[in-house]
C-alpha positions in Angstrom: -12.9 -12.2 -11.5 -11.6 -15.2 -10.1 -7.7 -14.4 -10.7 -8.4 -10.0 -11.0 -9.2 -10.5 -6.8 -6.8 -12.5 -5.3 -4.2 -10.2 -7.5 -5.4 -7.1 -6.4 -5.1 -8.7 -2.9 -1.5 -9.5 -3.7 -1.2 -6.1 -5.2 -2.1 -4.2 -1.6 0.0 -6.6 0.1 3.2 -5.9 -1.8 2.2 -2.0 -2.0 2.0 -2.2 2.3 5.4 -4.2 3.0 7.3 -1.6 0.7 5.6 1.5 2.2 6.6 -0.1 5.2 10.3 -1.1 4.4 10.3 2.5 2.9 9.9 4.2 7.1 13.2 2.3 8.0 15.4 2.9 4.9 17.3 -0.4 5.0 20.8 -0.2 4.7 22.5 -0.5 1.2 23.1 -5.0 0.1 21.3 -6.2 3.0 18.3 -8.6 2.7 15.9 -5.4 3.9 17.2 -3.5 0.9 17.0 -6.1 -1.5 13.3 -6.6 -0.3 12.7 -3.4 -1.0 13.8 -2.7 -4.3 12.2 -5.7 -6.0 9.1 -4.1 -4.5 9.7 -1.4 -6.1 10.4 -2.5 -8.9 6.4 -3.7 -8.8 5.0 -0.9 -7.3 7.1 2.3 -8.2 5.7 2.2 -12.2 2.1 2.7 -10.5 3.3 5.3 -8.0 5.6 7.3 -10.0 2.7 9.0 -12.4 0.5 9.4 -9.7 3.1 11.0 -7.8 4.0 13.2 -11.0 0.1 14.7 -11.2 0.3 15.2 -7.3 3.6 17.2 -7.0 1.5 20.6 -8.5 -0.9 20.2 -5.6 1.3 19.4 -2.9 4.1 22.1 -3.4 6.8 22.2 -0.9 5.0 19.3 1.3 7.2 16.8 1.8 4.9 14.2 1.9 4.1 11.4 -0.7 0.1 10.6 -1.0 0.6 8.6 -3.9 0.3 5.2 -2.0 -2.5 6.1 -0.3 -4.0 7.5 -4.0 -3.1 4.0 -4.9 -4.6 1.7 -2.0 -8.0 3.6 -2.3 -8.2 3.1 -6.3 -7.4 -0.6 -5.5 -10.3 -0.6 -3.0 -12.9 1.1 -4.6 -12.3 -1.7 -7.5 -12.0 -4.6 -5.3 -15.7 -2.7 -4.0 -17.0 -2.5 -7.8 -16.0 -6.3 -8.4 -17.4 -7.6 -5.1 -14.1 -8.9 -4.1 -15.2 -10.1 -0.9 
């Protein structure tokens, strides 16, 4: 548990600054855009099935839950380990 925490930490911290960086769409080669698709290159292989099994229940919404699907899983295990 020692390691599992402070990488789940880390986990929620990448997740926010790429849901973030995501709002502004950063223009193509600059350091914004860069930033952003190494992030995603972390967090888009946990989003991307989640988003899959949401699509059915969303229908035409344009609106993408599956980070918010994500941070709560992440925090009701961070609550199950005691992560502080």
């Amino acid at each position: 548990m020692a390691i599992i925490c402070p990488l789940l930490n880390l986990y929620l911290f990448v997740m926010f600054i790429y849901i973030v960086l995501s709002w502004f769409r950063p223009r193509y080669g600059t350091a914004p855009a860069k930033i952003h698709d190494a992030l995603g290159t972390v967090v888009e292989p946990v989003l991307s099935p989640i988003r899959q099994a949401l699509r059915p229940m969303m229908g035409s919404l344009p609106l993408d839950l599956s980070p918010m699907v994500v941070v709560f899983g992440i925090l009701i295990v961070r609550g199950v380990l005691r992560c502080g």
